[in-house]
Structures are given as structure tokens and as C-alpha cells.
C-alpha positions as CSV (number, residue, x, y, z in Angstrom):
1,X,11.5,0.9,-16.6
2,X,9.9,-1.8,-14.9
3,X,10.3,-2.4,-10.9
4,X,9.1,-3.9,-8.0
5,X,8.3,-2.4,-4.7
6,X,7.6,-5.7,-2.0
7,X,7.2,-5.6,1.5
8,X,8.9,-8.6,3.3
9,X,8.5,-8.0,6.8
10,X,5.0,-7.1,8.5
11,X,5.7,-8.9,12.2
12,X,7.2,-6.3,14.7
13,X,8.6,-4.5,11.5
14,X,7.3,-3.2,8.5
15,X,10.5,-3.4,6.1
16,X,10.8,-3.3,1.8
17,X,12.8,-4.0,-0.8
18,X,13.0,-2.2,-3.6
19,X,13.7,-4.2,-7.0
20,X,14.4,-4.2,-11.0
21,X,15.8,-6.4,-13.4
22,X,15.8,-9.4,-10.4
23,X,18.8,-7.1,-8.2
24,X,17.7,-5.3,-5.3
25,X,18.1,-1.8,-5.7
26,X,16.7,0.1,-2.6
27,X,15.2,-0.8,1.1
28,X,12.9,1.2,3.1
29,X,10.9,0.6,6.3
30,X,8.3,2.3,7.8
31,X,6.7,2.4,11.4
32,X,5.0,-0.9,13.0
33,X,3.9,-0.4,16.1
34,X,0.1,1.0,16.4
35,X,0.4,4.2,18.2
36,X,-2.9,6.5,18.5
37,X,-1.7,9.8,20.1
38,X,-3.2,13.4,20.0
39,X,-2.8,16.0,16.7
40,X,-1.6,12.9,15.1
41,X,1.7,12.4,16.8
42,X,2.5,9.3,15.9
43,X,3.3,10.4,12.6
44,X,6.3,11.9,13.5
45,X,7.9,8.6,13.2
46,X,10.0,8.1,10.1
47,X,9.5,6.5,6.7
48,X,13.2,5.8,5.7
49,X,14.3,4.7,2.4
50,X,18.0,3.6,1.8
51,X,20.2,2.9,-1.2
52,X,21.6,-1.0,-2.1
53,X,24.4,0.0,0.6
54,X,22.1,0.2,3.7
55,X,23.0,4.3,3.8
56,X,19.7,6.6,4.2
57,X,19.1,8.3,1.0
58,X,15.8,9.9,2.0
59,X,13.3,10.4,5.2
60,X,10.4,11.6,6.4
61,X,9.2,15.1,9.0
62,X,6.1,15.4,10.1
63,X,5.3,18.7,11.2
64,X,2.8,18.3,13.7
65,X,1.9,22.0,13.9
66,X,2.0,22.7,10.3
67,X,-0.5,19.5,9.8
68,X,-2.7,20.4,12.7
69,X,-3.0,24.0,11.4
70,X,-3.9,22.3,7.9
71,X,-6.4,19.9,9.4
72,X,-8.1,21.7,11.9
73,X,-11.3,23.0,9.8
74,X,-12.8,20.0,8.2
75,X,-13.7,20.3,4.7
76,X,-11.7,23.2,4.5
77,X,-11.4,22.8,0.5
78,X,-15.4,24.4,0.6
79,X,-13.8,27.8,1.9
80,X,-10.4,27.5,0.4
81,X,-10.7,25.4,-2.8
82,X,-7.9,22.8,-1.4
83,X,-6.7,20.7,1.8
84,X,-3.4,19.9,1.7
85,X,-3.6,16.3,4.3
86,X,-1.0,14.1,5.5
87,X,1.8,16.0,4.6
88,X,5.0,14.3,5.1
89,X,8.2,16.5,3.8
90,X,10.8,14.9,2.7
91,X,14.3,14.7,4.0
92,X,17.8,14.2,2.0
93,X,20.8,15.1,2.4
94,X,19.9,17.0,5.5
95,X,17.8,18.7,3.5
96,X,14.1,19.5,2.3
97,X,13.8,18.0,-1.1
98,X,9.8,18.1,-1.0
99,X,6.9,16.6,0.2
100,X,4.4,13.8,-0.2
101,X,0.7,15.1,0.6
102,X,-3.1,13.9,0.0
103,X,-4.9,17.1,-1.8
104,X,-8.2,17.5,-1.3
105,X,-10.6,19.7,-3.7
106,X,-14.1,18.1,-3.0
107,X,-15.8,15.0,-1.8
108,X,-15.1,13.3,-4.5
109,X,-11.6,15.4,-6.2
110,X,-8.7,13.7,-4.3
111,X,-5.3,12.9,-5.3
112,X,-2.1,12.3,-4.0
113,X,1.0,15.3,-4.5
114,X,4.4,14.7,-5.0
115,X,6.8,18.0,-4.7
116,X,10.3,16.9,-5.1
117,X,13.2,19.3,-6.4
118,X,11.0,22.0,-8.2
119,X,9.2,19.6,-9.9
120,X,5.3,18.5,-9.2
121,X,3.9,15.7,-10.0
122,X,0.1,13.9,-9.2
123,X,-0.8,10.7,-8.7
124,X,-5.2,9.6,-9.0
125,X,-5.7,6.3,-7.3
126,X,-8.3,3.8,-8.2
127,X,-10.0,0.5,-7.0
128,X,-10.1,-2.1,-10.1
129,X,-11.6,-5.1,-9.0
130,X,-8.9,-7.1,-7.9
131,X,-6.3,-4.1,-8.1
132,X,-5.1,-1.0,-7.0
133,X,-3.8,1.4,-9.0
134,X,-1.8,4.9,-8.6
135,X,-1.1,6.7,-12.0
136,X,1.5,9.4,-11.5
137,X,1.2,12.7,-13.6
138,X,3.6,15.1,-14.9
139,X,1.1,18.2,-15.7
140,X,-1.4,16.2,-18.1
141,X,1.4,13.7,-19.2
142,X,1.2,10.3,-17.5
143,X,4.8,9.2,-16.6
144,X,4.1,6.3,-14.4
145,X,2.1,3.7,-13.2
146,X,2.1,2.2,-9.8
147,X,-0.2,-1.0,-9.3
148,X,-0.8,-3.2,-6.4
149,X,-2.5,-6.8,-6.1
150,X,-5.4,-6.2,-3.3
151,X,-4.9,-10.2,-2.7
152,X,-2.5,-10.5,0.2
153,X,-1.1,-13.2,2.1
154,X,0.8,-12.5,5.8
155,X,-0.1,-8.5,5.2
156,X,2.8,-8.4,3.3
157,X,1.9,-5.9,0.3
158,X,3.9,-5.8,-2.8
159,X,3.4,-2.9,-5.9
160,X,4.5,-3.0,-9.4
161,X,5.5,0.2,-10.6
162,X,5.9,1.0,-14.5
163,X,7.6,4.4,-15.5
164,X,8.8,5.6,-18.3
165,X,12.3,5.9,-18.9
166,X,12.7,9.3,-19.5
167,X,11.4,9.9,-16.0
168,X,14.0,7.2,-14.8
169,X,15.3,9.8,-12.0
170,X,12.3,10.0,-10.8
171,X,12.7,5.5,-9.6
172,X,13.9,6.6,-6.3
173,X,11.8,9.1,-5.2
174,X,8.4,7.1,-6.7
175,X,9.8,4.2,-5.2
176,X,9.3,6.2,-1.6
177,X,6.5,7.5,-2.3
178,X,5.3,3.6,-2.7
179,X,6.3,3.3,0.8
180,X,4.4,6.2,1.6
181,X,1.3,5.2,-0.2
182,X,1.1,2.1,2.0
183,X,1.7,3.7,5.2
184,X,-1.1,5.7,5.0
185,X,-3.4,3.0,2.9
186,X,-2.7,-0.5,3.7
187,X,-0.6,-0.3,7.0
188,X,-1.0,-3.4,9.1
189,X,0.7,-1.4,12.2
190,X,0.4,-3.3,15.4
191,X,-0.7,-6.9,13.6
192,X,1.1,-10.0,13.8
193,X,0.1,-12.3,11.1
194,X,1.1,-16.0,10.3
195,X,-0.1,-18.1,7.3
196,X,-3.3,-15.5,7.4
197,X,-4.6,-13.9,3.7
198,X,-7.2,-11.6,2.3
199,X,-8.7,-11.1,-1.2
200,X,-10.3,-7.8,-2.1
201,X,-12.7,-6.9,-4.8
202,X,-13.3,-3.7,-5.4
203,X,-14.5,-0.7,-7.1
204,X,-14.1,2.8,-6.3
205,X,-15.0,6.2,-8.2
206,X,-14.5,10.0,-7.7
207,X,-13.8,12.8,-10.1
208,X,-10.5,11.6,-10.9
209,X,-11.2,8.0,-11.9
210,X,-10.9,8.6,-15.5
211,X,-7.1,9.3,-15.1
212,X,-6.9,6.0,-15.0
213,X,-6.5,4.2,-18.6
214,X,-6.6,0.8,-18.6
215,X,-4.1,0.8,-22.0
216,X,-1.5,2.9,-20.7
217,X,0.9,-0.1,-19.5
218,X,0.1,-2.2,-23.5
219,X,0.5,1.2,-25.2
220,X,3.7,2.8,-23.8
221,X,5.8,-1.1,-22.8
222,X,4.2,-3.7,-25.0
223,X,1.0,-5.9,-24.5
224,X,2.9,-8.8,-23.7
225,X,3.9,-6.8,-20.6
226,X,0.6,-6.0,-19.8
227,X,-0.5,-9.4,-19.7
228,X,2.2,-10.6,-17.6
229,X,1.4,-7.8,-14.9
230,X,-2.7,-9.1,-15.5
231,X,-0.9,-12.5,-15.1
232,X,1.2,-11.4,-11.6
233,X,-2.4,-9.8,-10.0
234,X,-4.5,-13.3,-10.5
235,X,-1.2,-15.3,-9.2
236,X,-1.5,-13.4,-6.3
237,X,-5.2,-14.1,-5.9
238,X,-4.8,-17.6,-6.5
239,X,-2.2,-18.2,-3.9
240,X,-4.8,-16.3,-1.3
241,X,-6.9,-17.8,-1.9
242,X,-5.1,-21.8,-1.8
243,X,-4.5,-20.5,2.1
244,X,-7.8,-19.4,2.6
245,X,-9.1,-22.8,1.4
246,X,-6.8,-24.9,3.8
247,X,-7.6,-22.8,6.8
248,X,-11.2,-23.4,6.3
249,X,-10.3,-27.0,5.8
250,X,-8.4,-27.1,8.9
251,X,-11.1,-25.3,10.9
252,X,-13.5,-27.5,9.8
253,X,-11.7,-30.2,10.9
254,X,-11.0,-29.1,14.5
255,X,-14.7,-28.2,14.3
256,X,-15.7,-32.0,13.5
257,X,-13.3,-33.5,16.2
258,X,-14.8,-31.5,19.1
259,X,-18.0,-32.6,18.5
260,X,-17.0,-35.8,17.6
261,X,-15.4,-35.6,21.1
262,X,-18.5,-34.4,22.7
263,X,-20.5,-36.9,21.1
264,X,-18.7,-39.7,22.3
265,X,-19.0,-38.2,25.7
266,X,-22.2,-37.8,26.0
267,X,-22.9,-41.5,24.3
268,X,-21.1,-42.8,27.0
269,X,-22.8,-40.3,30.1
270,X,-26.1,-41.8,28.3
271,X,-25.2,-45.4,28.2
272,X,-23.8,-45.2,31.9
273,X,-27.2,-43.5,32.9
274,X,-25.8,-40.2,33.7
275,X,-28.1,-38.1,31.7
């Protein structure tokens, strides 16, 4: 299964759609406004993720006190052996189903949890260059890949997620987690952007990185698929960086008429003996 997690709206709203086989599926949204209050408050705001009907099929509690608690000895994993951060539970049904957390073991042993219906899952995330990627674990069985562009243009983020199809119940819930995994790495909150765009390249390590295999997408879909995901991530650099080019074009330009414009002034405060 091969899907598409894009966020169009990043001005007053942070909204997604959810897509595969070119038919939107799901939506979500998630908070915009930049809110900084004490214990993390602000989190208590929902992450909401809705079927192709518009009706909630999952959301988000964040137990402040439960968190707090949680949070409240830094590096806590040297004394325990694990920090359990950012733990958002998940709501369906007016029910817990689980929880999306960031488990910490060591300085450099992170990953992100996934507890949904009995089940457990990982997911080890890695800076590539000009990429992002999340690969999702069952046990020590990769089941998914979740892979996002780190060119951007009007901070609106877009993922690609790969999973294999006998894990296809798991498209919602990985889908939200998506949502989730943006929130709390690339959220924009508070920005409004117009014709603006950013190109990252980067490379990050910890314990983890060698989760990540580079063959997994050619090896379990097909190389051609591969390519055409390689193709998608240098598209989306290109395009960056076109609108980077014109607004330095364009600032150049206002740049050369003001001092074109203060030359001439001062040609003529010269020439009229005023300087």
C-alpha cells in the first residue's frame, strides 16, 4: 500500500488530507495558533483525524499531569532505563485505543511508540540528506515506511508513507500518527507564509540509525517505485528552490531601484549645489 499524507493548509489552520490511489481517503488537522503555556498546556489541544465523510474517527488527550509527572526529572532514562515524552493518548469511539509517545533510553536511543489496540509498534527516525524518514516496526519486522521531502514551499509539509499490505489496518492509525509526527517536528504554529520556501540538507545519527535501510522500499514494492519516490523528493527540491531563485531575483531588484533612486537624488542635490 502506497499513500500520501499532504498538508494543504498552514495559514490560520494547519489542515491534511489523507490520500491513495489519487482518492482522498482521510482528513486531519491539528493546532495552529502558537500558544506557550506552563506544564505544557497547550498540548491539550486536539490532533483530529476524520474519515472521507468529515465524521471524527480518532483524537488526541493530553494528560497534562500524567506528562508532567513523566517529564519532571530530566534524563530520567539514567535512573529508570526509559522516558516515555510527549505522550498523546489516543481517542476513538469515546474510547482509549492507545497512545503516540517519544521513548527515550539514552542520549542518543530515541524512538517514537505507537500502542494501538494491544498491539506495539516503533518507529526510528532519520535525517538523509534531503529527506526525512520514519520506519515503523512491528517487534524486529519492518512494516512501514513513512518518508518526508525536507524541501518545503508555503510550510506546507507533505509525507509518503509505504506499508505493507498485510499491515493495511494499520493505514488509519499510521496515517495519524503522520499527523502527529509533524506536530511535534515540523509544526509551523503561529506562521503565516506566502510564496516563502526552505530546502534542508541534513544528516542526523543516534543508536537507532541503522533501522533505517535504504533498500527496504526497492525490496518489498519494486525499484521502479523506489525511484519514483527518489524522483518525488528532488521535484520537491527543485520547485523550492525555482521560488527561492525568483525571490532573490525580486529582492535584488527592489534593492537596485532604491539606490538607483538615491543616486539620482543625490546627482541632482550635487548638481543643484546642495551637498
Amino acid at each position: 500500500m502506497i499513500a500520501q499524507i499532504t498538508q494543504v493548509k498552514s495559514n490560520f489552520e494547519n489542515k491534511f488530507e489523507v490520500s491513495c490511489d489519487n482518492k482522498i481517503v482521510y482528513y486531519a488537522e491539528a493546532p495552529w495558533m502558537n500558544v506557550s503555556l506552563p506544564f505544557n498546556a497547550e498540548n491539550v489541544r486536539e490532533l483530529v483525524f476524520y474519515n472521507d465523510s468529515k465524521e471524527v474517527m480518532f483524537s488526541t488527550d493530553y494528560k497534562i499531569i500524567n506528562n508532567v509527572i513523566e517529564e519532571a526529572i530530566p534524563y530520567k532514562y539514567l535512573i529508570t532505563g526509559e522516558q516515555n515524552v510527549a505522550k498523546y493518548e489516543i481517542v476513538g469511539k469515546d474510547e482509549i485505543q492507545g497512545a503516540f509517545f517519544l521513548q527515550k533510553k539514552g542520549w542518543l536511543d530515541r524512538k517514537f511508540c505507537i500502542e494501538y489496540e494491544n498491539e506495539f509498534f516503533t518507529g526510528y527516525f532519520v535525517d538523509k540528506g534531503e529527506k526525512n524518514v520514519v520506519s515503523i516496526f512491528d517487534g524486529d519486522i519492518q512494516i512501514a515506511q513513512i518518508t518526508k521531502p525536507l524541501a518545503t514551499s508555503n510550510n506546507l509539509d507533505i509525507y509518503y508513507l509505504h506499508l505493507l499490505d498485510e499491515y493495511s489496518y494499520l493505514f488509519p492509525i499510521l496515517s495519524f500518527f503522520t499527523v502527529y509526527y509533524d506536530h511535534r517536528n515540523y509544526n509551523n504554529s503561529g506562521q503565516i507564509s506566502n510564496g516563502s520556501a526552505k530546502i534542508s540538507w541534513t544528516y542526523s545519527y543516534d543508536k537507532n540509525s541503522e533501522k533505517h535501510d535504504k533498500s527496504w522500499i526497492s525490496e518489498q514494492f519494486s525499484q521502479e517505485i523506489s525511484d519514483e519516490l527518489d524522483a518525488e523528493i528532488k521535484k520537491h527540491r527543485a520547485s523550492s528552490m525555482k521560488k527561492i531563485k525568483k525571490m532573490a531575483k525580486l529582492i535584488g531588484m527592489i534593492f537596485l531601484i532604491c539606490y538607483s533612486i538615491i543616486g539620482i537624488v543625490l546627482f541632482f542635490l550635487w548638481k543643484n549645489g546642495k551637498l
